[in-house]
C-alpha positions as CSV (number, residue, x, y, z in Angstrom):
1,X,107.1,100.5,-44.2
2,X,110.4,98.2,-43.2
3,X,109.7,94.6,-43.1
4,X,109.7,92.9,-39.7
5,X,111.2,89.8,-40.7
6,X,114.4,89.1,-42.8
7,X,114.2,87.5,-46.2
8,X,116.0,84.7,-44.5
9,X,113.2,84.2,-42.0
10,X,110.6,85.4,-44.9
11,X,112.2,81.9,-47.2
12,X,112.0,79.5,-44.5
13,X,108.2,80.6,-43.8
14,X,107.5,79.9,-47.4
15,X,109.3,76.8,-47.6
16,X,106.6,76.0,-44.6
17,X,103.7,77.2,-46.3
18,X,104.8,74.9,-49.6
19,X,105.1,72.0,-47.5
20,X,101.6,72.4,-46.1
21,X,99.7,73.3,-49.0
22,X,101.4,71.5,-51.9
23,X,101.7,67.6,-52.3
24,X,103.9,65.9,-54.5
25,X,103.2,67.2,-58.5
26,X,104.4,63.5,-59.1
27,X,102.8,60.6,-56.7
28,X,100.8,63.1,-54.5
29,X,102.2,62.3,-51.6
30,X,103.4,64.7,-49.0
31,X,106.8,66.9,-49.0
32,X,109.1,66.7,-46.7
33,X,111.8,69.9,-45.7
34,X,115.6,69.1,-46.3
35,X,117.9,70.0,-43.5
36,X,119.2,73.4,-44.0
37,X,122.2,72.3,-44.8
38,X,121.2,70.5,-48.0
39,X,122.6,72.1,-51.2
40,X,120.0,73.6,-53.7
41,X,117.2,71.6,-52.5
42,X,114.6,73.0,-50.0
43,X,112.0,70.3,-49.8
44,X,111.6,66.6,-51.3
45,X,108.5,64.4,-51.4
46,X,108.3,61.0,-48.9
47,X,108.0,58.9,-51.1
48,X,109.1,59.3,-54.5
49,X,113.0,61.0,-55.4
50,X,111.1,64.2,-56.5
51,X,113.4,67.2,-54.4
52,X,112.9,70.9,-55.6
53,X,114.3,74.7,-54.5
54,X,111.8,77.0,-53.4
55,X,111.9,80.3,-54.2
56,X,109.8,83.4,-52.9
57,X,108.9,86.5,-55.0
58,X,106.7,89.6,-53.6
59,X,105.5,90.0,-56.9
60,X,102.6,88.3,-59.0
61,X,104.3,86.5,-61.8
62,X,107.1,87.7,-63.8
63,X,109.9,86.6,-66.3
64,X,113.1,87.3,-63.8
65,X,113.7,86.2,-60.2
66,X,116.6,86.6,-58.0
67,X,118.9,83.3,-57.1
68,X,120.7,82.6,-54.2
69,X,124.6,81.5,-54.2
70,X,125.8,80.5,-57.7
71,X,128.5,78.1,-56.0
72,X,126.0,74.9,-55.6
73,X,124.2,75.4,-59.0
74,X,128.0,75.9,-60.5
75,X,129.1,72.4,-59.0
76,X,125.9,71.2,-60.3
77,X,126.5,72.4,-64.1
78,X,130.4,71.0,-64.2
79,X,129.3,67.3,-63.5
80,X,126.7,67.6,-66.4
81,X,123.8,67.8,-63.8
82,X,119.9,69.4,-64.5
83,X,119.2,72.9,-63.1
84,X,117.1,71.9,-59.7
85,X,113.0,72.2,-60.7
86,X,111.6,75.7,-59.0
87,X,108.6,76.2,-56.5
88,X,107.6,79.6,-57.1
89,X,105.7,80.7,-54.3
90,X,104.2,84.4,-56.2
91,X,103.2,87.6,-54.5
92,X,104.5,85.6,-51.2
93,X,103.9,88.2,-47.9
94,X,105.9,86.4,-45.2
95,X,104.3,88.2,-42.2
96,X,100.8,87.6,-43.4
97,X,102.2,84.2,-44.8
98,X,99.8,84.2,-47.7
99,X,100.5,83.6,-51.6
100,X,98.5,84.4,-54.8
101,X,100.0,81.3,-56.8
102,X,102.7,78.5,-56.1
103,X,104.1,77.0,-59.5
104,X,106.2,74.1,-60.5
105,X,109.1,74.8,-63.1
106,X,110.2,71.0,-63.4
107,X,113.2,72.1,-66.0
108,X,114.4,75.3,-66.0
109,X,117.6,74.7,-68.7
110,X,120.7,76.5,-68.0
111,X,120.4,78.8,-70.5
112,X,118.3,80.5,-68.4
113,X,120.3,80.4,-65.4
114,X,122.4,83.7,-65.6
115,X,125.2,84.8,-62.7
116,X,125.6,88.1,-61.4
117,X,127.9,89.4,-58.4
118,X,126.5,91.9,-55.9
119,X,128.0,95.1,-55.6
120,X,130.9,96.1,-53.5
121,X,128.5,98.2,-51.2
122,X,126.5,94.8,-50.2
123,X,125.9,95.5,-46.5
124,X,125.9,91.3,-46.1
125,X,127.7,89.6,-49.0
126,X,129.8,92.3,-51.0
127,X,131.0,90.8,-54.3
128,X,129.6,87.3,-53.8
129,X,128.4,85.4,-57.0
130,X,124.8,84.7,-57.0
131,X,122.0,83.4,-60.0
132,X,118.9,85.0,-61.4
133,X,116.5,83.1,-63.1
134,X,115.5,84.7,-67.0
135,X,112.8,84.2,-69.0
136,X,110.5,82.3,-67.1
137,X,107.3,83.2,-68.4
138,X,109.0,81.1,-71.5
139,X,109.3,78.1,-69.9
140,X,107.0,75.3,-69.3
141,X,105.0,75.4,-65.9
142,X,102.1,74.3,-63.9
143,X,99.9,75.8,-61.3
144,X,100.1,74.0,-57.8
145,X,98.3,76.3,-55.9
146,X,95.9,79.5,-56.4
147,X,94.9,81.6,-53.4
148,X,91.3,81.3,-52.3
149,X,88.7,83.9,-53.7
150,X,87.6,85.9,-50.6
């Protein structure tokens, strides 16, 4: 069955769903969502300088995600910058708008950070240079948010 929204539409509904179920993993206070425009970063909390990307993946946890543009995170690496941390928002169903799990990865190192360009056939973006993220399951994490048991 085709999807009725795009993933564009499907990310911005989980940014939403991050910003009203998570608070801040440092002071606790609430997120805030970062204009569109704002490189990397998707939400930041209101109080502290905590800022994060937030990703969505239809599948429970795993060691490899799919990026978006590698342009930002590349300006990011040449001035000696951290990767941004990663909201993971797992087995994300952006119709239903429901999650399994939602976790933090407060340092993903570069190292992990691998680019890859999409295939001259791209119906959208042919050839442009994106990121996945490797290894994951290797990296230190916590668990913001677990679904309710029904």
């Amino acid at each position: 069955m085709a999807k009725s929204i795009s993933n564009t539409e499907s990310g911005e509904r989980a940014v939403q769903f991050v910003l009203a179920e998570i608070r801040c993993p440092y002071c606790e206070k609430a997120l805030i969502d970062l204009p569109r425009a704002t490189p990397v970063y998707d939400v930041a909390c209101s109080r502290c300088e905590f800022r994060a990307q937030v990703k969505s993946v239809e599948t429970p946890k795993r060691s490899r995600i799919r990026g978006a543009s590698a342009r930002p995170l590349a300006g990011l690496r040449l001035a000696g910058k951290l990767s941004p941390p990663l909201i993971i928002v797992w087995r994300w169903d952006g119709e239903s708008r429901t999650a399994d799990e939602v976790s933090l990865f407060p340092l993903v190192p570069w190292s992990h950070v691998r680019e890859r360009v999409l295939p001259l056939n791209h119906a959208t973006m042919a050839g442009r240079l994106m990121v996945d993220y490797h290894d994951l399951v290797r990296l230190p994490h916590f668990t913001l948010y677990t679904a309710p048991v029904v």
